[in-house]
VOBA-1610 file (N, C-alpha, C; in pm, whole numbers, padded with zeros to 5 digits, always signed):
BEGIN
Unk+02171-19650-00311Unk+02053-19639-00226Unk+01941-19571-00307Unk+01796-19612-00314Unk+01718-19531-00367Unk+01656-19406-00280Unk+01625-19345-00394Unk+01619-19177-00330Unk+01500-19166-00257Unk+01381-19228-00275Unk+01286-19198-00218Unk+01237-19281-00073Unk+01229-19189+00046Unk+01243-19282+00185Unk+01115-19200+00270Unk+01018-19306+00296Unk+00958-19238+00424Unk+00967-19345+00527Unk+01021-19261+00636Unk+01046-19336+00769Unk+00925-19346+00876Unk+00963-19454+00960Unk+00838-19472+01019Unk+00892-19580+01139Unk+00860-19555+01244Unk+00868-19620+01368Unk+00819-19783+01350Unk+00883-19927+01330Unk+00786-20009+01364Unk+00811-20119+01511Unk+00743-20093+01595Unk+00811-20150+01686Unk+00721-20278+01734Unk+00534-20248+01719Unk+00456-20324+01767Unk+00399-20339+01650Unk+00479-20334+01506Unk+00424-20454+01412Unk+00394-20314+01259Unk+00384-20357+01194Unk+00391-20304+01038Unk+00248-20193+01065Unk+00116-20196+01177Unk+00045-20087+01106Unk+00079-19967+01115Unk+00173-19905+01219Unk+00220-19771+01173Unk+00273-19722+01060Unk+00381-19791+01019Unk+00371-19773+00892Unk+00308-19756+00790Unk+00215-19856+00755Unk+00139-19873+00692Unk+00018-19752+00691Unk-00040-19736+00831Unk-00119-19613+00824Unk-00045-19437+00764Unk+00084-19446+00757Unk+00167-19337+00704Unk+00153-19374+00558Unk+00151-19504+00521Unk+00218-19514+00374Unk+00067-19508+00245Unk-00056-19508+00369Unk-00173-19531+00251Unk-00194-19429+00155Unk-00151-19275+00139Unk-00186-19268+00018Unk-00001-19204-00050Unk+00085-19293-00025Unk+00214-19280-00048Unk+00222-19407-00180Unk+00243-19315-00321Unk+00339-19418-00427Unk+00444-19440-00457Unk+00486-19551-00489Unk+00643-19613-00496Unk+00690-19536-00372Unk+00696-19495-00325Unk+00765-19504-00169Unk+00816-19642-00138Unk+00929-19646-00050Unk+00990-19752+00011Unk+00982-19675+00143Unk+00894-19787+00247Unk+00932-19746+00350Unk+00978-19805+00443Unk+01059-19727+00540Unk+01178-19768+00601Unk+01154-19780+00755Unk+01180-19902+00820Unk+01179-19887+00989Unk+01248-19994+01054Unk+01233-19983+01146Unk+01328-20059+01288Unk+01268-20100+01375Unk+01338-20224+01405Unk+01262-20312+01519Unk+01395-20305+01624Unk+01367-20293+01780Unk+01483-20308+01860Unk+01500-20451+01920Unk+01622-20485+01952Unk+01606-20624+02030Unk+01726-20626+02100Unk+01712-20712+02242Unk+01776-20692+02312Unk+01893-20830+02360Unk+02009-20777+02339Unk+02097-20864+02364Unk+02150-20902+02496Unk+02182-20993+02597Unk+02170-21034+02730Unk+02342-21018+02735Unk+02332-20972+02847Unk+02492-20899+02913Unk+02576-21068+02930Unk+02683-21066+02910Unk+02821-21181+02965Unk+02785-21259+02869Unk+02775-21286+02730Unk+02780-21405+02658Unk+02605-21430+02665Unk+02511-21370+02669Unk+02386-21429+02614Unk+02363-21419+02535Unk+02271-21460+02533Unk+02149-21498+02348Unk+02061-21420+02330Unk+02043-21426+02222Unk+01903-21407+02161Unk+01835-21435+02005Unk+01787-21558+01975Unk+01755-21540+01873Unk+01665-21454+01782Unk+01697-21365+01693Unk+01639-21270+01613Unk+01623-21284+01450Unk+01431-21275+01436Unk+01417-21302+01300Unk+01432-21123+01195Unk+01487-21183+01113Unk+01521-21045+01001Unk+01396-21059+00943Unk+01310-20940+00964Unk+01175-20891+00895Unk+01201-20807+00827Unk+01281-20737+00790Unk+01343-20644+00656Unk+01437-20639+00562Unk+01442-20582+00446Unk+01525-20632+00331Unk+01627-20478+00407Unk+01730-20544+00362Unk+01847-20484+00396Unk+01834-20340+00320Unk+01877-20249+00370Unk+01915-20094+00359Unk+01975-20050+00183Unk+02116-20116+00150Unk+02148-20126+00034Unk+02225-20311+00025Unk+02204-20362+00085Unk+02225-20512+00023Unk+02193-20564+00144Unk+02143-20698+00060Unk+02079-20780+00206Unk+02187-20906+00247Unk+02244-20828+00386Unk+02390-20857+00442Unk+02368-20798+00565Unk+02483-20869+00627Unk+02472-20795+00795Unk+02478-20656+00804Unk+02577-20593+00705Unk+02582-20414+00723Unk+02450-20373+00682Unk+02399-20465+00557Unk+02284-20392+00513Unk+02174-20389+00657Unk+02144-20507+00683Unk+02014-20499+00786Unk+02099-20449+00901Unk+02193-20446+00984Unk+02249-20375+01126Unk+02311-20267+01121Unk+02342-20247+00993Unk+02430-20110+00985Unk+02614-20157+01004Unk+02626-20005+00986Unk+02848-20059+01006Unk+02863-20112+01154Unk+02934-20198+01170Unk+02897-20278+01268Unk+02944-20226+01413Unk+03040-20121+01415Unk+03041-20044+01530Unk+02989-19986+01573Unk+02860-19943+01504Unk+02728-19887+01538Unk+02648-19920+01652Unk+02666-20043+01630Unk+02570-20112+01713Unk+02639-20236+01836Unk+02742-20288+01745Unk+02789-20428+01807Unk+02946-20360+01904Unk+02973-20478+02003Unk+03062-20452+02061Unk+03185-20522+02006Unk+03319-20450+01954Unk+03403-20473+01888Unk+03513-20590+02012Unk+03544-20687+01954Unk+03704-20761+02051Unk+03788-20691+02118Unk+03826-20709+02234Unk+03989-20645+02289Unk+04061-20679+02225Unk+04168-20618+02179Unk+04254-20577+02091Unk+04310-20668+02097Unk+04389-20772+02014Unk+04478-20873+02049Unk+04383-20993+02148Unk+04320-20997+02167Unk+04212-21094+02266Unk+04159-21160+02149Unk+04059-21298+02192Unk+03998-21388+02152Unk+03853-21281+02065Unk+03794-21450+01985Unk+03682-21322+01934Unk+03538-21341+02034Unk+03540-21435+02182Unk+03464-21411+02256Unk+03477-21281+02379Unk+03555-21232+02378Unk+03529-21103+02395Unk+03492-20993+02318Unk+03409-20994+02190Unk+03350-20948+02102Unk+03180-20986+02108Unk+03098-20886+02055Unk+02974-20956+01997Unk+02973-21048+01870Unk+02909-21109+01861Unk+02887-21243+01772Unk+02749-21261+01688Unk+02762-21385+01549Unk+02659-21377+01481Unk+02660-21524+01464Unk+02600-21581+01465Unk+02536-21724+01475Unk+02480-21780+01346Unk+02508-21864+01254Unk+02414-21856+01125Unk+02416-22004+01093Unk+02307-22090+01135Unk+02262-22197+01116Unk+02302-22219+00986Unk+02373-22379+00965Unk+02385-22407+00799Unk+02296-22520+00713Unk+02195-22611+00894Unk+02146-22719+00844Unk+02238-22827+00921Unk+02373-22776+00944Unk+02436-22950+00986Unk+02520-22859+01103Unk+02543-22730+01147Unk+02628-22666+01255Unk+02623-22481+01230Unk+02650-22440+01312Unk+02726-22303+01331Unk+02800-22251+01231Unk+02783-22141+01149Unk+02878-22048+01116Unk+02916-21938+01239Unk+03074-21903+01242Unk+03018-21773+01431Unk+03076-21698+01318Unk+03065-21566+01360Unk+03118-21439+01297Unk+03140-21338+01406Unk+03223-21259+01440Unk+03280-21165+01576Unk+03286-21094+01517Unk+03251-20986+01606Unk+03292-20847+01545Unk+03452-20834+01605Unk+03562-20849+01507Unk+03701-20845+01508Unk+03740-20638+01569Unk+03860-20673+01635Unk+03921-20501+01706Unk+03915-20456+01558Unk+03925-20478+01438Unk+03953-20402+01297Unk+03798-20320+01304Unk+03697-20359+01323Unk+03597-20274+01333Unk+03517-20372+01218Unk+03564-20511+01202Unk+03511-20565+01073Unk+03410-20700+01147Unk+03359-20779+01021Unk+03287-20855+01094Unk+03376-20983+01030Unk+03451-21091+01116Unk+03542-21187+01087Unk+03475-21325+01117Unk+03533-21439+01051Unk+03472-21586+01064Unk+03548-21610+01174Unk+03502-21724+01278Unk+03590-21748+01369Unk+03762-21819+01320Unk+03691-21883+01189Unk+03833-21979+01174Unk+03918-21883+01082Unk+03890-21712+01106Unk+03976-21569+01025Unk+03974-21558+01094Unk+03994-21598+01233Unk+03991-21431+01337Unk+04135-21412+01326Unk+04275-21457+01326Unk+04415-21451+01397Unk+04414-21321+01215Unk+04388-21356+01094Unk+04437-21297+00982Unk+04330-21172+01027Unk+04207-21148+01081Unk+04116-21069+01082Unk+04050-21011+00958Unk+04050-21137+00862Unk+04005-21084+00745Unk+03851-21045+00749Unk+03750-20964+00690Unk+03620-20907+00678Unk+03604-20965+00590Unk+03446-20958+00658Unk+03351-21058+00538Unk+03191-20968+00604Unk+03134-20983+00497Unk+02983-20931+00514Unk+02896-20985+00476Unk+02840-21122+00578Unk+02774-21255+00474Unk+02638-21205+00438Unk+02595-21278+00361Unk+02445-21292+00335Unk+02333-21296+00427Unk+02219-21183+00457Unk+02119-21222+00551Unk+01968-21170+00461Unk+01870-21204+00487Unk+01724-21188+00389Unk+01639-21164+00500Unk+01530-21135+00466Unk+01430-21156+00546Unk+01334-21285+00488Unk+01310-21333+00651Unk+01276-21430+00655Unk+01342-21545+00717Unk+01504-21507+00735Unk+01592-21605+00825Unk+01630-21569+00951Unk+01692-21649+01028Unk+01677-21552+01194Unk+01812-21624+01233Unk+01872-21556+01272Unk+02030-21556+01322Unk+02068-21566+01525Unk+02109-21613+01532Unk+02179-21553+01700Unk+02279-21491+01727Unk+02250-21350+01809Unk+02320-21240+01825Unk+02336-21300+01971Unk+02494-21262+02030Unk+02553-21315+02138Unk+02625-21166+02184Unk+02644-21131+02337Unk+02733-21072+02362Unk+02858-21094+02397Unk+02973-21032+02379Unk+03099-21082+02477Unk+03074-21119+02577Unk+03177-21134+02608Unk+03143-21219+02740Unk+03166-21197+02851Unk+03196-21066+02869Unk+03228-20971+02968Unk+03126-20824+02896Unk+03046-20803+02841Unk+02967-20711+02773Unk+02856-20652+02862Unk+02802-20554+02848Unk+02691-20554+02927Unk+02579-20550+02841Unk+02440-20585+02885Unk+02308-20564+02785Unk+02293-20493+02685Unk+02258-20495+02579Unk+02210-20396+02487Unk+02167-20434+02356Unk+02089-20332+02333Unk+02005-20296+02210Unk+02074-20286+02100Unk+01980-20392+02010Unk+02058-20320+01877Unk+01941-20362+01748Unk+01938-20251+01668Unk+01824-20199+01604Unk+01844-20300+01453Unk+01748-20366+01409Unk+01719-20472+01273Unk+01638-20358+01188Unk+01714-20243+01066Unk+01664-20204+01030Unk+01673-20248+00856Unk+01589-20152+00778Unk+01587-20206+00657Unk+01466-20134+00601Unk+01375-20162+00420Unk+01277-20117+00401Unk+01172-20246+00452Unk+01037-20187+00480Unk+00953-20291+00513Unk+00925-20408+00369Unk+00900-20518+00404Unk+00916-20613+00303Unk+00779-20579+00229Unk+00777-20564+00050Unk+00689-20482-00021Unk+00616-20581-00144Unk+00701-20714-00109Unk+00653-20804-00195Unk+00484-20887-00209Unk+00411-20935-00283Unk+00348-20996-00262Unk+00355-21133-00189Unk+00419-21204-00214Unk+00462-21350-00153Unk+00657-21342-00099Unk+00657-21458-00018Unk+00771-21484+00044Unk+00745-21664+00030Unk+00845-21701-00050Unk+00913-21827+00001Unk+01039-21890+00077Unk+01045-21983+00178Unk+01143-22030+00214Unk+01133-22178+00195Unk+01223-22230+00116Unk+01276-22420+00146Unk+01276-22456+00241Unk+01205-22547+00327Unk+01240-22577+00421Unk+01266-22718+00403Unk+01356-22701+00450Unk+01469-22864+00478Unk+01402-22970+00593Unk+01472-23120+00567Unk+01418-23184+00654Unk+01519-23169+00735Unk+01452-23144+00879Unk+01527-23122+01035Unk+01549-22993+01074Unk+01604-22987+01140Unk+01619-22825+01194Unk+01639-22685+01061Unk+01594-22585+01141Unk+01642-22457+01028Unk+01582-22358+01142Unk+01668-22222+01138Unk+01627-22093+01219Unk+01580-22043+01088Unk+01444-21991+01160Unk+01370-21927+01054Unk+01295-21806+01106Unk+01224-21699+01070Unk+01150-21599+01078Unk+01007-21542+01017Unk+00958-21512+01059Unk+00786-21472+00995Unk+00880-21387+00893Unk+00850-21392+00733Unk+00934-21288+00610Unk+00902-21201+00580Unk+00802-21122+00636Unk+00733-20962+00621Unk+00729-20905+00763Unk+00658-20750+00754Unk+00745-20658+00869Unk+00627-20665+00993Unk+00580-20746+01050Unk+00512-20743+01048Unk+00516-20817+01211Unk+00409-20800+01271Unk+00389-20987+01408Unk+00272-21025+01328Unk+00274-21161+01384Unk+00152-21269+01320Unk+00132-21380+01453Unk+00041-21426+01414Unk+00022-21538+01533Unk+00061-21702+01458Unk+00108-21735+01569Unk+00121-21870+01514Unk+00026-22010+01428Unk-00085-21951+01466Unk-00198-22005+01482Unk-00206-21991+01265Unk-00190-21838+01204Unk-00173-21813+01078Unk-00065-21810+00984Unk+00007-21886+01055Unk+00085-21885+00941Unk+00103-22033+00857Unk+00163-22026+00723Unk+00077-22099+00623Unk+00158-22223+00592Unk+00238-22307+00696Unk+00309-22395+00712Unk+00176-22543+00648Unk+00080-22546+00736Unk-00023-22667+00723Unk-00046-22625+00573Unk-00100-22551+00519Unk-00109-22541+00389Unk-00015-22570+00307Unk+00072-22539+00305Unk+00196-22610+00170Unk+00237-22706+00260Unk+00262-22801+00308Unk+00262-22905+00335Unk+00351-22992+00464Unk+00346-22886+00564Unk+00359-22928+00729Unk+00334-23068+00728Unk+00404-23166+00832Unk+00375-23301+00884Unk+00307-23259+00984Unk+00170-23315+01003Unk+00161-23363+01157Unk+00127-23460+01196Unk+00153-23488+01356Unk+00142-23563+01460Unk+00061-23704+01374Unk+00084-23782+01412Unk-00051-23908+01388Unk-00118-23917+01478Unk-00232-23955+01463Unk-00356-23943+01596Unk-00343-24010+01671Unk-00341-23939+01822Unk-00291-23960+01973Unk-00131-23975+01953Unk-00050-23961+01903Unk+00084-23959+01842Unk+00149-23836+01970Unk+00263-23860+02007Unk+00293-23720+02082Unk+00324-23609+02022Unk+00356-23470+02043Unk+00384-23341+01968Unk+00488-23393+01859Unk+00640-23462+01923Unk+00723-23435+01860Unk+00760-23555+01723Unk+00589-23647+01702Unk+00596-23706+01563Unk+00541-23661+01478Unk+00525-23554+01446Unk+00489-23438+01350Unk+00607-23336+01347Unk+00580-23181+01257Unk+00661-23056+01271Unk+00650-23004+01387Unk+00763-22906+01458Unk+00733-22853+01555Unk+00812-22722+01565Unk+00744-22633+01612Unk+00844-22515+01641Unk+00887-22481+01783Unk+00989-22402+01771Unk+01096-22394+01888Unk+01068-22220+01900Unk+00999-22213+01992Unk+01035-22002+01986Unk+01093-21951+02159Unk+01212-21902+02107Unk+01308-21850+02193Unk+01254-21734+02297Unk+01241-21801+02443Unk+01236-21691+02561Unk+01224-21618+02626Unk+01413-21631+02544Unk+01492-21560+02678Unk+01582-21645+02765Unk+01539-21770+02817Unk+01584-21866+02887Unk+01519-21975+02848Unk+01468-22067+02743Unk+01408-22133+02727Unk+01313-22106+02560Unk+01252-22259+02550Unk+01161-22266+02445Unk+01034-22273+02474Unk+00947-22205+02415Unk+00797-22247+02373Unk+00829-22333+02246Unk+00744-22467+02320Unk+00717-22569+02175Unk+00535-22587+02141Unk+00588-22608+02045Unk+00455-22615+01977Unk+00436-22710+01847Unk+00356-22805+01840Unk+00358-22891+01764Unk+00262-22931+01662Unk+00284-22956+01555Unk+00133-22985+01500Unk+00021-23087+01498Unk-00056-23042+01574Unk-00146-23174+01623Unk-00241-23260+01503Unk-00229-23348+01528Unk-00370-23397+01452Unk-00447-23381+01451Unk-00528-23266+01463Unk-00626-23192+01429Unk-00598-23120+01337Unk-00495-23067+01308Unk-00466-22952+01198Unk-00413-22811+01266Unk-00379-22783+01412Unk-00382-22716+01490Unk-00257-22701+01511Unk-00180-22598+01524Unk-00066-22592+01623Unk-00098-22584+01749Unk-00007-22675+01828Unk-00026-22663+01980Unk+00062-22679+02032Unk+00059-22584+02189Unk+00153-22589+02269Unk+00176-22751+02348Unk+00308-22781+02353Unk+00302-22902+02376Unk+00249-22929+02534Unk+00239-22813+02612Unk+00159-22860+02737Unk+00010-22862+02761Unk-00022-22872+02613Unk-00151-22831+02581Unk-00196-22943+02495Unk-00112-23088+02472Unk-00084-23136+02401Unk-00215-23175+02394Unk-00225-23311+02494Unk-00381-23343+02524Unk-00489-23321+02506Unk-00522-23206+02528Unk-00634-23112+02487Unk-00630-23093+02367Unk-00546-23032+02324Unk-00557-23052+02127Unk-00584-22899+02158Unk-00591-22826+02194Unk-00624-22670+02215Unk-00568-22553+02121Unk-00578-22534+02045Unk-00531-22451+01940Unk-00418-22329+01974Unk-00310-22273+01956Unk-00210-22190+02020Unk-00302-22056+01987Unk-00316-21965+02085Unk-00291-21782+01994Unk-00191-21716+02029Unk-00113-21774+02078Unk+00036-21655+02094Unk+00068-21639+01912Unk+00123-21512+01989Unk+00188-21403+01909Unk+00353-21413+01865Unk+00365-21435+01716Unk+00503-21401+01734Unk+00574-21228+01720Unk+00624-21190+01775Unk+00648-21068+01795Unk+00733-21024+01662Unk+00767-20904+01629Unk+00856-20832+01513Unk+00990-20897+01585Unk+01049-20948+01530Unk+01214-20970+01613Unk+01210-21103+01663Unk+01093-21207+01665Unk+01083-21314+01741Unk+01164-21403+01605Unk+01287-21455+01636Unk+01304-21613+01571Unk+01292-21727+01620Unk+01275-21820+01509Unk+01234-21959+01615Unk+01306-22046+01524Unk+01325-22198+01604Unk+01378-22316+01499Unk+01222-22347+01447Unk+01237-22408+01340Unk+01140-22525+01252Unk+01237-22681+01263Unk+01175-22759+01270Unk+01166-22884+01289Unk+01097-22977+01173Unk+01105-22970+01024Unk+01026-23000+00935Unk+01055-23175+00937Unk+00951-23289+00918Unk+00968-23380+00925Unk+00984-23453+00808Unk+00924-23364+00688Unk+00961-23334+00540Unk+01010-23218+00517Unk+01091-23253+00371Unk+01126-23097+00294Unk+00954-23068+00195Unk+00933-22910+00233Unk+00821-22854+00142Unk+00862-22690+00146Unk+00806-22672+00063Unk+00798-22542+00003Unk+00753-22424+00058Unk+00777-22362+00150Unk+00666-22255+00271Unk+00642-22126+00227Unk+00535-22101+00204Unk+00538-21990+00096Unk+00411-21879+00211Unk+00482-21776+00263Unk+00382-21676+00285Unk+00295-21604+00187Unk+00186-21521+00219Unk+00122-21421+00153Unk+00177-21277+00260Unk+00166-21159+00126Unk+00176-21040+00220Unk+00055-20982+00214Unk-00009-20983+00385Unk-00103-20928+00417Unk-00155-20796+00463Unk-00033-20726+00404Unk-00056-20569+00447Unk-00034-20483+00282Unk+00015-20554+00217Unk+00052-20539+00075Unk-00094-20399+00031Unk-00182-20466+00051Unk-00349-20389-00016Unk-00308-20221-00018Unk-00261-20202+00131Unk-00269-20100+00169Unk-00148-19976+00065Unk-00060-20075+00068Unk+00087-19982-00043Unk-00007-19973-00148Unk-00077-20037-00202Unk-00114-20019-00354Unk-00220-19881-00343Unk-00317-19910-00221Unk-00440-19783-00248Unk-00392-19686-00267
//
């Protein structure tokens, strides 16, 4: 772990931090976003906006996993456990938190072998409760992302993905149309172009890219009306790419670490 840490609350988006860190050098600074998991087997999809603690892995960004997650009945299935969801492109990876206190693949659960897969910022996972569980919180911590740029591949067809810095942004800015988004053909419906999927709670906001150059909500299709929702710190969503291109963020809070 490196030695030098200033902590900092981020809950409604990277400027607290940031206002702590302006005349702070080489500092890494460190915070948490909360999100909330739905009691008896619900969902929630959650984007990782921070580089993991000491490796970027489930312990790294959630911590030891009894911390936070609800462990299997002993000898029971691993849906009486909390769960991790990890899109591959063609299905499901699940991962349970196993009675060992470890985090197990479903097709390990009977050996209960541990594994601590790979997570980054910038990808967004689904956290599930048992299924008899009740609600709860559980904290996505890590240092705030310090890089200048973020790339992700995006594949043709589905992928869970996340805004890759610590940050909320609106949909409206982020830099998909620029490196090279499909959209819609003119008067074309939402879903013959890219489109994004953003999770709830019970449902999707879609949003599509219009031929105008616009993301839009698809009940907004008609109108061509430009989106300003917000994606929140913790918000993941699917992408829907109709090509593979290259999606490359800028970090827009970056200025401030350097002054």
């Amino acid at each position: 772990m490196k030695k030098a840490w200033m902590v900092a609350l981020l809950v409604l988006g990277v400027a607290s931090a940031v206002a702590l860190a302006a005349d702070v050098m080489s500092v890494n600074i460190v915070g948490f976003n909360k999100v909330t998991i739905p009691a008896n087997g619900g969902v929630n999809l959650v984007a990782i906006q921070f580089d993991g603690m000491e490796s970027q892995t489930f312990e790294g960004v959630f911590g030891p996993p009894t911390n936070q997650f609800v462990k299997a009945i002993e000898w029971e299935d691993y849906d009486t456990a909390d769960r991790i969801y990890k899109w591959t492109g063609t299905g499901y990876i699940t991962y349970s938190l196993h009675w060992n206190g470890s985090w197990v693949r479903s097709s390990q659960w009977v050996q209960g072998t541990p594994t601590n897969p790979p997570l980054k910022s910038g990808e967004a996972v689904w956290l599930q409760s048992g299924k008899s569980t009740p609600q709860h919180d559980v904290a996505i911590m890590g240092q705030v992302v310090s890089v200048a740029t973020q790339q992700v591949n995006m594949a043709t067809g589905f992928q869970t993905i996340g805004y890759p810095f610590s940050s909320t942004t609106k949909i409206k800015d982020l830099d998909f149309v620029r490196d090279g988004a499909t959209r819609a053909g003119e008067w074309e419906d939402f879903d013959n172009g890219d489109v994004i999927y953003v999770w709830t709670g019970s449902g999707y906001a879609t949003y599509g890219l219009h031929f105008n150059g616009s993301w839009v909500k698809s009940s907004q299709w008609l109108s061509g009306t430009p989106t300003t929702n917000v994606l929140e710190l913790g918000n993941g969503f699917w992408y829907n790419a109709k090509n593979a291109f290259a999606y490359t963020e800028t970090n827009r809070y970056l200025n401030v670490f350097n002054n």
